[in-house]
TORDO-265114 format. One record per residue (C-alpha): x, y, z; residue in one letter; residue number from 1. Coordinates in steps of 0.1 Angstrom, whole numbers. Layout:
+-------+-------+-------+---+-----+
|     u |     v |     w | r |   k |
+-------+-------+-------+---+-----+
|     X |     Y |     Z | A | NUM |
...
+-------+-------+-------+---+-----+
END
This chain:
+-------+-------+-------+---+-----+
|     u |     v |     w | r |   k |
+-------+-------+-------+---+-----+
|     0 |     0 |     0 | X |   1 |
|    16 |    33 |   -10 | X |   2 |
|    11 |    60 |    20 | X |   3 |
|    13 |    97 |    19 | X |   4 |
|    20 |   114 |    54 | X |   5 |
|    10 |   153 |    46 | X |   6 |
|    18 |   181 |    68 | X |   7 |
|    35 |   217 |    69 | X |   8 |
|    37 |   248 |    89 | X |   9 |
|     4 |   255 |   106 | X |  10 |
|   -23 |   278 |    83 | X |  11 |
|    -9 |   266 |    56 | X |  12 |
|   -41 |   250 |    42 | X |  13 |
|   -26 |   209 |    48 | X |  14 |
|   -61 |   195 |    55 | X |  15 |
|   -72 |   205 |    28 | X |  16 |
|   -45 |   196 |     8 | X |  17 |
|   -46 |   162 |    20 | X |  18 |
|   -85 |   158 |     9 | X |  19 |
|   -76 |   170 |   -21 | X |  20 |
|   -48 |   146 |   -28 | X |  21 |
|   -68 |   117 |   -16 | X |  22 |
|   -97 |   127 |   -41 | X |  23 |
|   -76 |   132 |   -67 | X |  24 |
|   -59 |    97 |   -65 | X |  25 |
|   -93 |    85 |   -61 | X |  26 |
|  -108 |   104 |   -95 | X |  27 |
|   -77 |    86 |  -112 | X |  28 |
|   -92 |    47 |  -103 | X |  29 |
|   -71 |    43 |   -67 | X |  30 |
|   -90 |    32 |   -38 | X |  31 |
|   -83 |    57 |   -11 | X |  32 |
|   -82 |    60 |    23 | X |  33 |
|   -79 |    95 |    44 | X |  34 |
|   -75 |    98 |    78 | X |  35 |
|   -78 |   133 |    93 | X |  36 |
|   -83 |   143 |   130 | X |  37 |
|  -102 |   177 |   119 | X |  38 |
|  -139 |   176 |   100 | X |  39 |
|  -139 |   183 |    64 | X |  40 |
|  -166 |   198 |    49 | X |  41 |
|  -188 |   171 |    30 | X |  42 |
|  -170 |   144 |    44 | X |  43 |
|  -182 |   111 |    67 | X |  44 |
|  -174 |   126 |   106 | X |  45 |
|  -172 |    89 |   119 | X |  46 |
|  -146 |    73 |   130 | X |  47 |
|  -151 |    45 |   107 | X |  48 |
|  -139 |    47 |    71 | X |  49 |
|  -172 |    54 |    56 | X |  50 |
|  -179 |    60 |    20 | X |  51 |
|  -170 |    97 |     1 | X |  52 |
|  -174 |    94 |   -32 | X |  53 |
|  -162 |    68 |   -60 | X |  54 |
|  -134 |    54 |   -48 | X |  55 |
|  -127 |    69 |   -20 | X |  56 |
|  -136 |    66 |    20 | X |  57 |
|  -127 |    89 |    53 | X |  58 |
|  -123 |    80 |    87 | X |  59 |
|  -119 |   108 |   117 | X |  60 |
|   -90 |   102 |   142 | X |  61 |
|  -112 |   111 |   175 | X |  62 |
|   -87 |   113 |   205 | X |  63 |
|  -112 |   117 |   233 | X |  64 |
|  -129 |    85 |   224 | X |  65 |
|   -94 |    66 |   224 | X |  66 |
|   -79 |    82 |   252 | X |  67 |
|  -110 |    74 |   274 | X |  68 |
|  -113 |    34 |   258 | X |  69 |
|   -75 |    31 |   264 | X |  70 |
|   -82 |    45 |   304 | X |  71 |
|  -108 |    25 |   309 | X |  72 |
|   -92 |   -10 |   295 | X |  73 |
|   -61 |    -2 |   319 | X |  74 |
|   -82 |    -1 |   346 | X |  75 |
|   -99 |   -32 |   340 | X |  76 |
|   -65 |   -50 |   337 | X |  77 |
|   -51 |   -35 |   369 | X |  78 |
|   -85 |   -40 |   386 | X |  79 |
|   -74 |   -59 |   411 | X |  80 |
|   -44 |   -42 |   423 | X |  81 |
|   -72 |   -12 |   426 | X |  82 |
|   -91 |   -34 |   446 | X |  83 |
|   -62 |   -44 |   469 | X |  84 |
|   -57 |    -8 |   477 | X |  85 |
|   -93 |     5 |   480 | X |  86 |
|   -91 |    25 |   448 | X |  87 |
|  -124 |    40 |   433 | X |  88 |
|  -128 |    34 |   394 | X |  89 |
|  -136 |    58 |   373 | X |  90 |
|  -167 |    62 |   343 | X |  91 |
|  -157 |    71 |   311 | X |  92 |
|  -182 |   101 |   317 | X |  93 |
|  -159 |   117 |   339 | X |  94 |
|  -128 |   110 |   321 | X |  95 |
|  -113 |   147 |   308 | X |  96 |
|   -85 |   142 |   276 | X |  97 |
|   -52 |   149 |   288 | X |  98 |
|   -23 |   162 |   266 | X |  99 |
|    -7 |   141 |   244 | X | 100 |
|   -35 |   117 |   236 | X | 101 |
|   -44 |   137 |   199 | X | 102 |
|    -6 |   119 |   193 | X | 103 |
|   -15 |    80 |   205 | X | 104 |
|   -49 |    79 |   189 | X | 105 |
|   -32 |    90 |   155 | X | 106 |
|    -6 |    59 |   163 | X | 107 |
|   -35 |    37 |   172 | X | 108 |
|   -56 |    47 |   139 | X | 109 |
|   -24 |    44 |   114 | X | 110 |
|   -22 |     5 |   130 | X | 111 |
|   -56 |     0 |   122 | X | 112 |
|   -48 |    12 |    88 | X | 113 |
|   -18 |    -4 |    85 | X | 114 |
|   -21 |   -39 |    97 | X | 115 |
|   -51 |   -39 |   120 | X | 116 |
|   -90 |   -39 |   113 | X | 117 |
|   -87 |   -19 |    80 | X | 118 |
|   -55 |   -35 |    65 | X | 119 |
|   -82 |   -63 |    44 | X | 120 |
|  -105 |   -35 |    28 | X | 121 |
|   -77 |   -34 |    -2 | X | 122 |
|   -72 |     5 |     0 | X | 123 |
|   -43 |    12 |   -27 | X | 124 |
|   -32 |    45 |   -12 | X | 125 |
|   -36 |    58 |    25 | X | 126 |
|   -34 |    97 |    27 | X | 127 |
|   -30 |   109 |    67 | X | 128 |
|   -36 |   147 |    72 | X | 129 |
|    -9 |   149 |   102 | X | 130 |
|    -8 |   178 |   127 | X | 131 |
|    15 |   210 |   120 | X | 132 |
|    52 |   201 |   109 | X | 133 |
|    73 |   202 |   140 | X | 134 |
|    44 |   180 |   157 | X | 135 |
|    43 |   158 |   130 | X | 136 |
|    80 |   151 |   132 | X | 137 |
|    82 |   143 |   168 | X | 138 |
|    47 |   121 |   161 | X | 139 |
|    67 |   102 |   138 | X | 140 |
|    96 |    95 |   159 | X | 141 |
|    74 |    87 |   184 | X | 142 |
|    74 |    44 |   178 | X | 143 |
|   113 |    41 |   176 | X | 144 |
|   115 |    62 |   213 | X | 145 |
|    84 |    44 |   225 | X | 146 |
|    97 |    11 |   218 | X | 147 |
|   133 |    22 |   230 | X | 148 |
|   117 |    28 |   265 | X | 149 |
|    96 |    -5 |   265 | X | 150 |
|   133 |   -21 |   263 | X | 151 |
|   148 |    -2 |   285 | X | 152 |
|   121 |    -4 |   312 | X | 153 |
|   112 |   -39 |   307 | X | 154 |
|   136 |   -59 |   292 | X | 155 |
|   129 |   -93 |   275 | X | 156 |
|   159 |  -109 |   294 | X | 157 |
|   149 |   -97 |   326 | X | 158 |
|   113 |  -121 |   331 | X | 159 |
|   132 |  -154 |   334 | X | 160 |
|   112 |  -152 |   370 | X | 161 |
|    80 |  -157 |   348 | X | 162 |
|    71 |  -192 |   365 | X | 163 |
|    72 |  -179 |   401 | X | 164 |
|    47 |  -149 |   392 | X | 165 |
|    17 |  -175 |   397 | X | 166 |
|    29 |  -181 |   429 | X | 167 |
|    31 |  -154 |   445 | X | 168 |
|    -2 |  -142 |   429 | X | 169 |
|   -20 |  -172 |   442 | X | 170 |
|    -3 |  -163 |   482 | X | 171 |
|   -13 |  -126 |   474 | X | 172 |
|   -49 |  -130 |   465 | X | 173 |
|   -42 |  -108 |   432 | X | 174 |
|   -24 |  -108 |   400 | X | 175 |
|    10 |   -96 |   404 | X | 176 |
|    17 |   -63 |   383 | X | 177 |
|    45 |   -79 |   367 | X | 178 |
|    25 |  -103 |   349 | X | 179 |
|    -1 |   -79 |   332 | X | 180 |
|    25 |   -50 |   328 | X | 181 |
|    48 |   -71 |   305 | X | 182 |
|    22 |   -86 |   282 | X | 183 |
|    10 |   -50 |   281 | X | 184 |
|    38 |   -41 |   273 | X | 185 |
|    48 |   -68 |   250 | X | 186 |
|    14 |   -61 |   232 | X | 187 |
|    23 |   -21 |   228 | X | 188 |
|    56 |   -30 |   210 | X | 189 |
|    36 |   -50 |   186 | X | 190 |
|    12 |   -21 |   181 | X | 191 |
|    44 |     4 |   176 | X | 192 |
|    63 |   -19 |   157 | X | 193 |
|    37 |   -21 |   131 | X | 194 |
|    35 |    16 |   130 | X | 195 |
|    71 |    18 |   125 | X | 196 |
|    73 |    -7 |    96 | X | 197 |
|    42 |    17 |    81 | X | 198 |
|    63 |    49 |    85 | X | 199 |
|    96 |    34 |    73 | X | 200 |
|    86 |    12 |    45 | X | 201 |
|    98 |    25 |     8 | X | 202 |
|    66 |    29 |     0 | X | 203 |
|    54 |    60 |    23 | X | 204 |
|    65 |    97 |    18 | X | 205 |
|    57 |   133 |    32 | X | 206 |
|    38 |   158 |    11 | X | 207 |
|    48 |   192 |    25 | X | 208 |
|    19 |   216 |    21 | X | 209 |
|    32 |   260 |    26 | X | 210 |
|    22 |   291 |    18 | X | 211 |
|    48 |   305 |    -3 | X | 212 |
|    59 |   333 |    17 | X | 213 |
|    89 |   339 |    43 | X | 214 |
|    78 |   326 |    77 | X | 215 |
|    72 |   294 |    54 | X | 216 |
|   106 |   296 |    39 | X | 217 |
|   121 |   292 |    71 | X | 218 |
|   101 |   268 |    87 | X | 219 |
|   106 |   248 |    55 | X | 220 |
|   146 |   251 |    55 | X | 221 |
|   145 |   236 |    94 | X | 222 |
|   123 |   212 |    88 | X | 223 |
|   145 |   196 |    61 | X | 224 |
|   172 |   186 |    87 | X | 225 |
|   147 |   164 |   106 | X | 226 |
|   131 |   153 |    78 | X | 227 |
|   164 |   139 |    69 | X | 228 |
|   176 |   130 |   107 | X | 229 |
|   147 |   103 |   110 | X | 230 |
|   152 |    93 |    73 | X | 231 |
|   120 |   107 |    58 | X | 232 |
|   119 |   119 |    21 | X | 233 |
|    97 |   142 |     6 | X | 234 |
|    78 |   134 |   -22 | X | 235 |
|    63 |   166 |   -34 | X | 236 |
|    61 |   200 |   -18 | X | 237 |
|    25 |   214 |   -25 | X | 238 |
|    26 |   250 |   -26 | X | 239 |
|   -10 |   262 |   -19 | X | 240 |
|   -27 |   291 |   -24 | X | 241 |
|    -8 |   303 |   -51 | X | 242 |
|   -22 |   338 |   -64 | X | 243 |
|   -32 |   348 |  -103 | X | 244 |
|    -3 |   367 |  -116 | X | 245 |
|    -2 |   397 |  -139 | X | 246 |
|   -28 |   411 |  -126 | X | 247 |
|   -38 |   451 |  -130 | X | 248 |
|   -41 |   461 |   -90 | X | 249 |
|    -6 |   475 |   -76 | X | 250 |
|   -13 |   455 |   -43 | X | 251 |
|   -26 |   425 |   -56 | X | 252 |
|     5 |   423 |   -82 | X | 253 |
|    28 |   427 |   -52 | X | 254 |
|    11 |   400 |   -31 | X | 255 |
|    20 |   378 |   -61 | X | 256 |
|    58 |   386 |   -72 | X | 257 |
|    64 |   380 |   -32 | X | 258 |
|    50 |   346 |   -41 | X | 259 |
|    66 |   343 |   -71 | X | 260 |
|   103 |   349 |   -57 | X | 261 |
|    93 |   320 |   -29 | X | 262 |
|    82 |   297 |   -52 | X | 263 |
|   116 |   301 |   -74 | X | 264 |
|   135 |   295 |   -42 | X | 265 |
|   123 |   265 |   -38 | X | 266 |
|   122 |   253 |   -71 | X | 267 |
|   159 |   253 |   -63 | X | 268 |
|   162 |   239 |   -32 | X | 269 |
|   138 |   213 |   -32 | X | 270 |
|   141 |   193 |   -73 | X | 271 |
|   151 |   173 |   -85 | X | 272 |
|   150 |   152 |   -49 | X | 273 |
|   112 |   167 |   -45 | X | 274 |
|    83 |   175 |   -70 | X | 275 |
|    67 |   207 |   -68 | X | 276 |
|    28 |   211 |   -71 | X | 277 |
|    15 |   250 |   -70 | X | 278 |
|   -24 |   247 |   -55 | X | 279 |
|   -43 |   278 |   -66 | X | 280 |
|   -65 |   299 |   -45 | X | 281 |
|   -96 |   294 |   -52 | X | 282 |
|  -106 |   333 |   -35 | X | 283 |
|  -124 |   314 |    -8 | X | 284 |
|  -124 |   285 |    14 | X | 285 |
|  -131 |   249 |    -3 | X | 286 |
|  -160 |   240 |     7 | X | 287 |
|  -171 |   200 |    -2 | X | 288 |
|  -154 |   174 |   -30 | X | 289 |
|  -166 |   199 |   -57 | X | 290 |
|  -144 |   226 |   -43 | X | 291 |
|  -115 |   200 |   -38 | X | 292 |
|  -117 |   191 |   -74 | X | 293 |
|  -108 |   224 |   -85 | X | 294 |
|   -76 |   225 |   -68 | X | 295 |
|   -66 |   197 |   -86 | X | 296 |
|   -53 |   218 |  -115 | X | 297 |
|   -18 |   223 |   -99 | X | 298 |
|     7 |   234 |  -121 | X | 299 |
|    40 |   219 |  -117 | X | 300 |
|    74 |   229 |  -131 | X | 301 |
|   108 |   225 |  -127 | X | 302 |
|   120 |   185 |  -142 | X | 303 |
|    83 |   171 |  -135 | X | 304 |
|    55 |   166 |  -157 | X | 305 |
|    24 |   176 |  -135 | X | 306 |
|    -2 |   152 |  -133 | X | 307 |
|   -19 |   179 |  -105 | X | 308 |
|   -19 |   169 |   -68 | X | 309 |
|   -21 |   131 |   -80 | X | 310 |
|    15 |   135 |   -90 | X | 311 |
|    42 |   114 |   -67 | X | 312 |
|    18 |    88 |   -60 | X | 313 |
|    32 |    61 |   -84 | X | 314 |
|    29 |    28 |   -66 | X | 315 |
|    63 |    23 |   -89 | X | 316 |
|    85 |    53 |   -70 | X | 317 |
|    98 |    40 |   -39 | X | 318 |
|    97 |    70 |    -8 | X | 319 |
|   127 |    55 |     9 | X | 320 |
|   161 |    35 |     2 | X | 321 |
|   170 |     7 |    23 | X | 322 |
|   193 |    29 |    41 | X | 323 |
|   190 |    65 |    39 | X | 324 |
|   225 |    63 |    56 | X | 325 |
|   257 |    47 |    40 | X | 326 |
|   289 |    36 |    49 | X | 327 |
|   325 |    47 |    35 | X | 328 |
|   359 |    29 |    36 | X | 329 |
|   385 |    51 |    27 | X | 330 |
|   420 |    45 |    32 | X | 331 |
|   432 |    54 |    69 | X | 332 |
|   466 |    69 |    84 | X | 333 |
|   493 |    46 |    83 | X | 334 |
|   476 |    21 |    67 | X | 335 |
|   449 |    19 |    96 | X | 336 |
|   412 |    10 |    84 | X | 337 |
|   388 |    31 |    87 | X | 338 |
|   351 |    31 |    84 | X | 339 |
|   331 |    65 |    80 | X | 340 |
|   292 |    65 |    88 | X | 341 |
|   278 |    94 |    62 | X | 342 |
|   247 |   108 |    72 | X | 343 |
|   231 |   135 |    49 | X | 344 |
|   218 |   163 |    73 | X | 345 |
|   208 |   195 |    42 | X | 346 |
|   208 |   226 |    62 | X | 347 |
|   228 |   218 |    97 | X | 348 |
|   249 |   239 |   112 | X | 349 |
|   278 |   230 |   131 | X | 350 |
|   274 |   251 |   159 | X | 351 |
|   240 |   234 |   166 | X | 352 |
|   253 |   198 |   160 | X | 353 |
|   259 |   174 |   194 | X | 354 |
|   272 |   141 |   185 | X | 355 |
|   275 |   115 |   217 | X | 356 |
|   285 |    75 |   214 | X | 357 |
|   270 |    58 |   243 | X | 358 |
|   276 |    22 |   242 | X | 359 |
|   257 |     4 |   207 | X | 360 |
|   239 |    33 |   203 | X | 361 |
|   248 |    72 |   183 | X | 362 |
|   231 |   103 |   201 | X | 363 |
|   225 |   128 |   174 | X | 364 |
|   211 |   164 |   179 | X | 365 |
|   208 |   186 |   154 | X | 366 |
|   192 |   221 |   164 | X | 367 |
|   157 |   212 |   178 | X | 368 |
|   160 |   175 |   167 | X | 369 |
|   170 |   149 |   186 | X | 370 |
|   176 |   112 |   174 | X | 371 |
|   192 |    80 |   194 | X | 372 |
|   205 |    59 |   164 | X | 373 |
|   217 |    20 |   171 | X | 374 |
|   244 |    14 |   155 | X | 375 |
|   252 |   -10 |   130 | X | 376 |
|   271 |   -48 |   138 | X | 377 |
|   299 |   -41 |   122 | X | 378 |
|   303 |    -5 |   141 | X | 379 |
|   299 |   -14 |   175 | X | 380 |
|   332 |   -29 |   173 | X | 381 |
|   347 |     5 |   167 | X | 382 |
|   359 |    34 |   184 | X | 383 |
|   345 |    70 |   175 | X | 384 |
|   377 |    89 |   158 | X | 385 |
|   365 |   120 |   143 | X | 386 |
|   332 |   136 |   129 | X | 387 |
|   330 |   166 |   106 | X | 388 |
|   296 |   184 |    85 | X | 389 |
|   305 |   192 |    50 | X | 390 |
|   282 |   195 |    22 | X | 391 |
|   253 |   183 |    44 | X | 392 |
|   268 |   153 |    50 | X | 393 |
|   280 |   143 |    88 | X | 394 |
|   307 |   120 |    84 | X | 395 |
|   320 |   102 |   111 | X | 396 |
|   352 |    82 |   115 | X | 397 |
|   350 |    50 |   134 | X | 398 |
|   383 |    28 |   141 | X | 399 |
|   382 |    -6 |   148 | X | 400 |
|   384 |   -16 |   181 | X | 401 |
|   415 |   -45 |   181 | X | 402 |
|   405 |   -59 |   213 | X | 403 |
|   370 |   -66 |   195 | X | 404 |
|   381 |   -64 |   158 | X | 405 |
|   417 |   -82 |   156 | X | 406 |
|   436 |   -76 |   125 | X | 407 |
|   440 |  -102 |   101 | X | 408 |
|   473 |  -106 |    85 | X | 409 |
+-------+-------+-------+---+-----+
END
């Protein structure tokens, strides 16, 4: 299934965007499936997928519901601990959303997408309207840390005690924590890991939706560094809202050469590695599919042939190599070997970069991004000797160890 992961600076019109994308893959004979967490005019508002149009259904991402279902089966598992201490359970009518649920129940719905309730309904192309960019981002990373944690905090190698848990539940009167916690938390890193495949398989891009305009242009230029950090690629970068040009009122014609000038920025900095799709502005809001249909008429440029905002979608154009990352071998000093990691980072800046080896794993933070990277077999039998940013690319030198890497003669 080919997945498209839209965001971009927020006001910048990505919902809308996204509806449009996933109606316009769905006017060309894909099944679709859109998943949005705001209402869209004309659309189902259940949560779901539910029938648009030909082609193509919607599902709403409803956090409340989630976060209270997820309370409520937590307590039912840990009832008996509650019991043991006199604890009062609560109703889901008094359960209040707390922060960060709008994040888990956008997890929960792309596993149910993914490879969970809706992975059998043969949808060809999954379109998920994500929050604003730097949320998005840090959603994204979200299953690698989670999982991370889950090992940390309960490792696999630690519950060789398994057969005396009974035990000691049957002398308590209860079931012992332990027991429920770790298939809990056995069952989460199922749940994440499937997410993670989703997010990381070749087959799933970002389409970066912005107003063309300075406060986009920067938010843009940042973004690519964490896009590239957690290995992400953009497929196209639609610029919405793009004004007539030519036209006879001095303000008006302003408005659009500022536009103008942005777009041929990025036309620059984003092609060849990203297609660009210019969304026009319709002088209102779009309001239902019929509006939607009429942004379809992007006009791209650059080394693309526009097909409109059903361009990228290809089933055929991978979203991801193997390994965004790669590994040199050039010839050490003195005839040492010497293995050098390459990491393309576009638009970091050395003063902002923190590199840290702890053990098998590569702490890399890169302005407001932050990434713990395991490290590869073959590295963790080497010593850190040297990093430097050049041309976007963080290289860094790693020496093999001789107590763990002997040489051969």
């Amino acid at each position: 299934m080919r997945t498209v992961l839209v965001t971009g600076p927020g006001g910048a019109g990505r919902t809308t965007v996204a509806a449009a994308t996933a109606l316009a893959a769905a006017r060309r004979g894909r099944r679709t499936l859109l998943l949005s967490a705001d209402a869209i005019a004309g659309f189902p508002p259940g949560t779901e997928p539910a029938e648009v149009t030909d082609g193509l259904w919607s599902a709403r991402i409803d956090s409340g519901a989630h976060f209270r279902a997820e309370l409520l089966a937590l307590q039912d598992q840990a009832s008996g601990v509650l019991d043991l201490l006199g604890g009062n359970r609560l109703d889901g009518e008094e359960l209040t959303e707390l922060p960060g649920s709008d994040q888990l129940a956008l997890l929960h719905t792309l596993r149910r997408a993914a490879g969970g309730d809706w992975s059998d309904h043969g949808y060809e192309l999954l379109v998920v309207d994500l929050p604003p960019l730097r949320e998005a981002l840090a959603v994204l990373a979200l299953p690698e840390q989670l999982r991370r944690y889950l090992r940390r905090l309960l490792p696999q190698e630690r519950q060789a005690a398994r057969a005396l848990r009974p035990m000691l539940a049957q002398l308590a009167g209860v079931p012992m924590p332990a027991q429920w916690l770790y298939e809990a938390a056995a069952r989460r890193d199922a749940e994440l890991a499937a997410v993670q495949a989703l997010i990381e398989d070749r087959n799933t891009t970002l389409r970066l939706v912005a107003e063309p305009g300075p406060a986009a242009e920067g938010a843009l230029r940042t973004a690519r560094t964490g896009l590239a950090l957690h290995g992400l690629r953009v497929d196209t970068l639609a610029v919405n809202r793009v004004l007539p040009r030519h036209s006879a009122d001095p303000w008006f014609a302003a408005l659009a050469a500022q536009q103008e000038k942005t777009l041929g920025r990025w036309y620059e900095e984003w092609a060849p590695a990203a297609a660009l799709c210019e969304v026009p502005h319709l002088g209102r809001d779009p309001r239902g599919p019929d509006d939607l249909a009429l942004l379809d008429t992007g006009v791209g440029g650059g080394l693309f042939e526009s097909d409109g905002l059903a361009a990228g979608l290809d089933q055929r154009r991978p979203g991801r190599a193997d390994d965004p990352w790669w590994i040199e071998e050039p010839d050490g000093l003195d005839g040492d070997r010497v293995l050098v990691w390459c990491l393309p980072l576009p638009g970091a800046v050395k003063s902002e970069l923190q590199l840290v080896r702890r053990g098998n794993e590569l702490l890399l933070t890169v302005g407001p991004f932050h990434r713990i990277v395991p490290l590869e077999s073959g590295l963790r039998r080497c010593t850190v000797s040297g990093a430097a940013l050049t041309d976007g690319v963080l290289r860094v030198r790693f020496t093999p160890d001789p107590g763990l890497w002997p040489r051969t003669s």
